[in-house]
C-alpha positions as MATLAB code, in Angstrom:
seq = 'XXXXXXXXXXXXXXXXXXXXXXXXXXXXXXXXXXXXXXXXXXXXXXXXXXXXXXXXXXXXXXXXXXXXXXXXXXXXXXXXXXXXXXXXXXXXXXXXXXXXXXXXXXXXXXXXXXXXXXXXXXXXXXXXXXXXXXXXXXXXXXXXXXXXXXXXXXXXXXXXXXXXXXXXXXXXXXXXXXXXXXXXXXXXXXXXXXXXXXXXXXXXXXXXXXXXXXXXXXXXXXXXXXXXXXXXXXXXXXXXXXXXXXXXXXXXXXXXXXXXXXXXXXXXXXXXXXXXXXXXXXXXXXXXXXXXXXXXXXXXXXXXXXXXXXXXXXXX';
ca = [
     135.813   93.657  -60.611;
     135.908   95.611  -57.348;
     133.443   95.417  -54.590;
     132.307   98.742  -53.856;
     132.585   99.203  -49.456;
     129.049   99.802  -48.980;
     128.483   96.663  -50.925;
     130.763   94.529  -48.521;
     129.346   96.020  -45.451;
     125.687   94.877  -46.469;
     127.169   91.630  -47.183;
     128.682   91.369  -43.485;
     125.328   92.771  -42.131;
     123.364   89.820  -44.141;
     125.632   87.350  -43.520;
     125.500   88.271  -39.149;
     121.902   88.666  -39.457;
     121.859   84.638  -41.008;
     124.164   83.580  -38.046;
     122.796   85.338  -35.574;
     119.172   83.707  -36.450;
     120.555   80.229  -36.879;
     122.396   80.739  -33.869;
     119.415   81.476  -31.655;
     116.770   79.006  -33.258;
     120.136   76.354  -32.477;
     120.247   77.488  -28.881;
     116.535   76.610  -29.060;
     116.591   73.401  -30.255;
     115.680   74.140  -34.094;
     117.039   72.010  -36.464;
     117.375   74.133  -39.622;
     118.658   71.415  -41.603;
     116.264   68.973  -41.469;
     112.923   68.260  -42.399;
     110.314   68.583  -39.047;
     106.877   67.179  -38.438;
     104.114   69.684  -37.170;
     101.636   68.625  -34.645;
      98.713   71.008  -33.032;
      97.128   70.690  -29.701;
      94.566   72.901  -28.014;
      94.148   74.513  -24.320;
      91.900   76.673  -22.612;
      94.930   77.707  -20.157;
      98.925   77.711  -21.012;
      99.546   78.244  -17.681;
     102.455   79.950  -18.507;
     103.660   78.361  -21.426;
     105.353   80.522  -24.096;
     107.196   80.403  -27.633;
     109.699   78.259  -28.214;
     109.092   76.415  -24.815;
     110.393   72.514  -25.296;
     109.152   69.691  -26.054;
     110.190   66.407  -23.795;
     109.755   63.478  -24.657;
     110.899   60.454  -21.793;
     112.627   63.786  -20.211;
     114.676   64.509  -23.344;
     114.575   67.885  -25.234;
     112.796   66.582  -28.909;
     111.304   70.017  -30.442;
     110.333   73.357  -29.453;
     106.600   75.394  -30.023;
     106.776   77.095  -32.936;
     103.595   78.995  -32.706;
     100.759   79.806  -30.513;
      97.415   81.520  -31.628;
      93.560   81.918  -29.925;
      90.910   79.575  -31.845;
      88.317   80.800  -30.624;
      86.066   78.324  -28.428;
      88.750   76.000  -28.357;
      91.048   77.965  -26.894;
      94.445   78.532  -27.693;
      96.257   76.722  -30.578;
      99.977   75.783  -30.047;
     101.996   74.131  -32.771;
     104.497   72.327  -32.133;
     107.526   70.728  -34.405;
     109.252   67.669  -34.292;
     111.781   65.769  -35.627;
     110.951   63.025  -38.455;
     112.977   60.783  -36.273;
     110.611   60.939  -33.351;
     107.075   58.855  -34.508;
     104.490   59.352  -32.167;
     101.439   56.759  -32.045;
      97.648   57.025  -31.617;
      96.469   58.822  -28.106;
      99.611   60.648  -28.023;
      98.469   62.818  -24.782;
     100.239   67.064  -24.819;
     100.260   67.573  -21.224;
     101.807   70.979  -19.963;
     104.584   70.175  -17.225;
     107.196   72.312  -15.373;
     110.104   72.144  -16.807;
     112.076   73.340  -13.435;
     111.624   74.818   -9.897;
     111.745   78.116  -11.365;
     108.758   77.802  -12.920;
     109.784   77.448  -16.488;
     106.656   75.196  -18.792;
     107.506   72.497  -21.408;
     104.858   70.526  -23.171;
     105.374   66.541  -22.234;
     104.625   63.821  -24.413;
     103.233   60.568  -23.101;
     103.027   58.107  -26.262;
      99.549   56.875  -26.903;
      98.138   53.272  -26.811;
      98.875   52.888  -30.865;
      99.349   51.126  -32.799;
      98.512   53.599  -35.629;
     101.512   56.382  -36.257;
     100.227   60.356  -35.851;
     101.092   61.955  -39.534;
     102.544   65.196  -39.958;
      99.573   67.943  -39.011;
      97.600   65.903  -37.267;
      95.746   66.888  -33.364;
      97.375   65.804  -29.832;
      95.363   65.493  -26.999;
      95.906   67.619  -24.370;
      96.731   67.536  -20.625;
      97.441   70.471  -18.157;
      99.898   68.404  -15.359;
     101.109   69.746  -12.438;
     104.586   69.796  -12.195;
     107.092   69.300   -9.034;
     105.944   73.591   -8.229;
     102.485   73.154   -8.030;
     102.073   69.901   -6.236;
     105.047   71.401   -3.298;
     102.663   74.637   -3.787;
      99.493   72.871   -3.252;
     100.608   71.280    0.072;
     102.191   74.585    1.094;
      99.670   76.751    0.432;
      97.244   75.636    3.312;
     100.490   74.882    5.567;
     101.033   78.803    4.803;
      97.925   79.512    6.003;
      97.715   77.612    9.465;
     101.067   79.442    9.456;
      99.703   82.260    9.199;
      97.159   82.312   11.553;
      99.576   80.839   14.118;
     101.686   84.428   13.724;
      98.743   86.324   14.091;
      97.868   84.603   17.423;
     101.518   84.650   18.364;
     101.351   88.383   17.992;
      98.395   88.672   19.790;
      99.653   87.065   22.433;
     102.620   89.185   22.439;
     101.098   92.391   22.228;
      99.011   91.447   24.933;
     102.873   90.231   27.143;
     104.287   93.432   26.326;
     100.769   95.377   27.654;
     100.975   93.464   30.938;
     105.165   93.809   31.133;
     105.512   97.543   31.878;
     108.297   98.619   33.694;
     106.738   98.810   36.831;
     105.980   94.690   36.077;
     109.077   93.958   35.075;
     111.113   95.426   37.948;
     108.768   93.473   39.966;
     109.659   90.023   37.769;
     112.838   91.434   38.021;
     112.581   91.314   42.191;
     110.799   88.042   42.469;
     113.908   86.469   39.990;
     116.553   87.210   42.117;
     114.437   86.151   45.389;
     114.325   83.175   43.523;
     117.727   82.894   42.656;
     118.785   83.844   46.555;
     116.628   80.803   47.550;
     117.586   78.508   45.122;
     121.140   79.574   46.329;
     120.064   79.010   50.017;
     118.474   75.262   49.183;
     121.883   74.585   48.066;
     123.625   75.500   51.072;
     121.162   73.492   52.792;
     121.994   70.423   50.474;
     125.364   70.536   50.813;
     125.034   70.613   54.783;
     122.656   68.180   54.817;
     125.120   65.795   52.861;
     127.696   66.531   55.310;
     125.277   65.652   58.040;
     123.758   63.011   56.698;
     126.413   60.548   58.307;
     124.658   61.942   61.812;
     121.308   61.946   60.034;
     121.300   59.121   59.605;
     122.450   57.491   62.725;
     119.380   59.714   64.743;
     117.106   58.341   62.539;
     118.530   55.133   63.682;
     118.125   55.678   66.594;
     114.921   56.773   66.668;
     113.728   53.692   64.814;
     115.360   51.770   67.783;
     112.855   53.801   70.145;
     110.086   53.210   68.003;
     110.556   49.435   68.101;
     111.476   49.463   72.117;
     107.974   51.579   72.357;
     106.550   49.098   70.323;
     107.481   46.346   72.158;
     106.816   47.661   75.582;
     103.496   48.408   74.446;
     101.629   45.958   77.274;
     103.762   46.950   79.561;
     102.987   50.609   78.837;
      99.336   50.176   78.887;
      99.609   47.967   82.359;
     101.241   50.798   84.011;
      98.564   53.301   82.510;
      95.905   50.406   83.673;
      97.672   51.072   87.243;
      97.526   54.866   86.747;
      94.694   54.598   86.002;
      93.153   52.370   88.586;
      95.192   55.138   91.792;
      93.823   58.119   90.094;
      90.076   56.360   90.964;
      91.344   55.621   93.954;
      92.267   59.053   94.901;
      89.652   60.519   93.302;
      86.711   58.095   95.548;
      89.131   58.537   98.283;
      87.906   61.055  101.498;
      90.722   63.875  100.138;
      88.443   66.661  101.572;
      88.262   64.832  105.271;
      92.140   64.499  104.935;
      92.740   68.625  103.850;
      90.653   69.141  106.561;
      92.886   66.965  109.148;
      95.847   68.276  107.851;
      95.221   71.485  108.202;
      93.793   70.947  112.430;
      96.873   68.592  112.466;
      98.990   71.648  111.299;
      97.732   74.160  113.406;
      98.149   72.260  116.393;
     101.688   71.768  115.279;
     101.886   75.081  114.907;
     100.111   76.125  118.819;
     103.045   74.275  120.407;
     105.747   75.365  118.484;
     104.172   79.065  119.480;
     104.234   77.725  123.340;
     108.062   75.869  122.719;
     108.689   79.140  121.363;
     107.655   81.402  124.336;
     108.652   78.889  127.178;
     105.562   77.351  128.540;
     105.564   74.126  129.348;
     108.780   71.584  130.263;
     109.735   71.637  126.851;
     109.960   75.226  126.001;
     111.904   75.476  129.146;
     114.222   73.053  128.250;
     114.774   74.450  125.043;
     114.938   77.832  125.252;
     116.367   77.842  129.488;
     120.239   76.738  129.464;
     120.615   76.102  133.013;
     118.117   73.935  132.536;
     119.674   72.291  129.837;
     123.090   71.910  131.771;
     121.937   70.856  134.998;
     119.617   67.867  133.044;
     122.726   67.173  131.189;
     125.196   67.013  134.298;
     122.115   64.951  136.091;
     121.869   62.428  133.063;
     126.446   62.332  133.682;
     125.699   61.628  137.038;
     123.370   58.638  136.504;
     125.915   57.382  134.027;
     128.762   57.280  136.359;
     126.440   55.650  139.411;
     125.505   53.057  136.528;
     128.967   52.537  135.461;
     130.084   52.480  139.446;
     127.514   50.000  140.221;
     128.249   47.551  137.682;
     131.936   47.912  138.700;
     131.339   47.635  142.250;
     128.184   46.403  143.326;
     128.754   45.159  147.239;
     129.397   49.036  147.490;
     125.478   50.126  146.996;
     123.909   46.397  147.591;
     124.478   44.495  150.815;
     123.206   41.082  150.929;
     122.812   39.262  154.639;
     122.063   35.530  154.929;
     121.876   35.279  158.315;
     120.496   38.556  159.040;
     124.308   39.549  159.706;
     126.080   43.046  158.272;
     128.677   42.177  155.601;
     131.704   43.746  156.455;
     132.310   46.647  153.762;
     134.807   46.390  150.920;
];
């Protein structure tokens, strides 16, 4: 018997179709050739669970949702299938967990307290739990806001900077920069000659130290000659200086009256200054007494005749 073509097409269509399904509810976690236990659980949120999300059990992949549906006051009611391998006791909690960081949800079974074992059909309890999103999320989110108001303040402050730096501003910030940058250039010149003078530096701060202790010790004898200072300038000022001026200055004038009359030749004095004849014939007259003095004491008998008997010595 021959298969007519349009038969074996629909054949190849059916048979895709069947691998194609069993294929995907595989990838999901189906397992079409057993037998699978169906639980139900109600919640008033998914938070942002969906079909065929898995089920986890101790972290492992153990069934998928197979349905979801409203129930009115209660909610929403999600079915979910397991394995007949997998017995879950009494107080079996449903808690809705992220799956991963990308926000994917899985439904997460924590086994009850038992020791009664849930039958196929019966109710979970449920459990919304915040995965490792929402608790990094929840201690983010009011870190994002301080954050937040920190930029707007930043910007603030930064619109008010760029009001205040006009050009005019910064050409002056600009000035005052390289002033400081000359100066700071300048101290360092300084530095380095004062290291190469420090040698001297030091050795006149030495030496000044030296001073200070010689001042030091000489201190009585500093404030004994002050004491003595001291004790002249009473002196001096108890002392008759206005009688003195005054005798000074008659003493002066005096002076002064005979150097006028030296001056103009009156008296013996002025004469003998100012008259050279004078002055050589009192010089040749003072020669002359020297020579009789120096002849007399060389020949005395000559000027002095002595008679003992009233009789003339004969002459030399």
């Amino acid at each position: 018997m021959r298969v007519s073509k349009e038969v074996r097409i629909g054949l190849l269509v059916f048979i895709t179709g069947v691998i194609l399904f069993t294929g995907f509810y595989l990838l999901k976690g189906a397992d079409l050739f057993s037998t699978e236990n169906k639980y139900y659980c109600y919640y008033t949120n998914l938070n942002g669970l969906i079909n065929s999300s898995p089920i986890q059990l101790n972290g492992l992949n153990v069934g998928h949702i197979a349905k979801m549906e409203l129930a009115g006051n209660r909610g929403v009611k999600v079915t979910i299938t397991l394995s007949k391998t997998i017995q879950l006791t009494k107080g079996t909690i449903a808690g809705i967990n992220a799956a991963d960081l990308l926000g994917s949800k899985s439904i997460k079974l924590t086994p009850g307290p038992g020791p009664e074992i849930l039958k196929d059909g019966e109710e979970l309890l449920p459990a919304s739990e915040g995965g490792a999103v929402e608790n990094i999320s929840g201690e983010i989110t009011p870190r994002l806001q301080e954050l937040k108001s920190t930029i707007i303040a930043i910007d603030t402050a930064l619109a008010g900077f760029n009001a205040v730096m006009g050009a005019q501003n910064q050409k002056a910030i600009a000035a005052a920069i390289q002033s400081i940058v000359i100066t700071a250039d300048n101290l360092a010149k300084m530095s380095a000659t004062l290291n190469k003078e420090s040698g001297e530096i030091t050795s006149l701060l030495h030496n000044a130290n030296s001073i200070s202790a010689n001042l030091a010790n000489s201190n009585d004898t500093i404030k004994r000659i002050l004491s003595h200072v001291n004790n002249i300038t009473g002196q001096l000022a108890n002392s008759p200086i206005q009688k003195t001026l005054t005798e000074l200055q008659s003493a002066s004038a005096s002076l002064e009256s005979i150097t006028k009359k030296i001056n103009n030749n009156e008296g013996s004095l002025g004469m003998l200054i100012n008259n050279k004849d004078m002055y050589n014939n009192l010089n040749s007259s003072i020669i002359s007494i020297h020579a009789l003095t120096d002849d007399l004491k060389a020949h005395p008998g000559r000027h002095i005749n002595v008679s003992v008997f009233g009789k003339k010595s004969s002459k030399e």
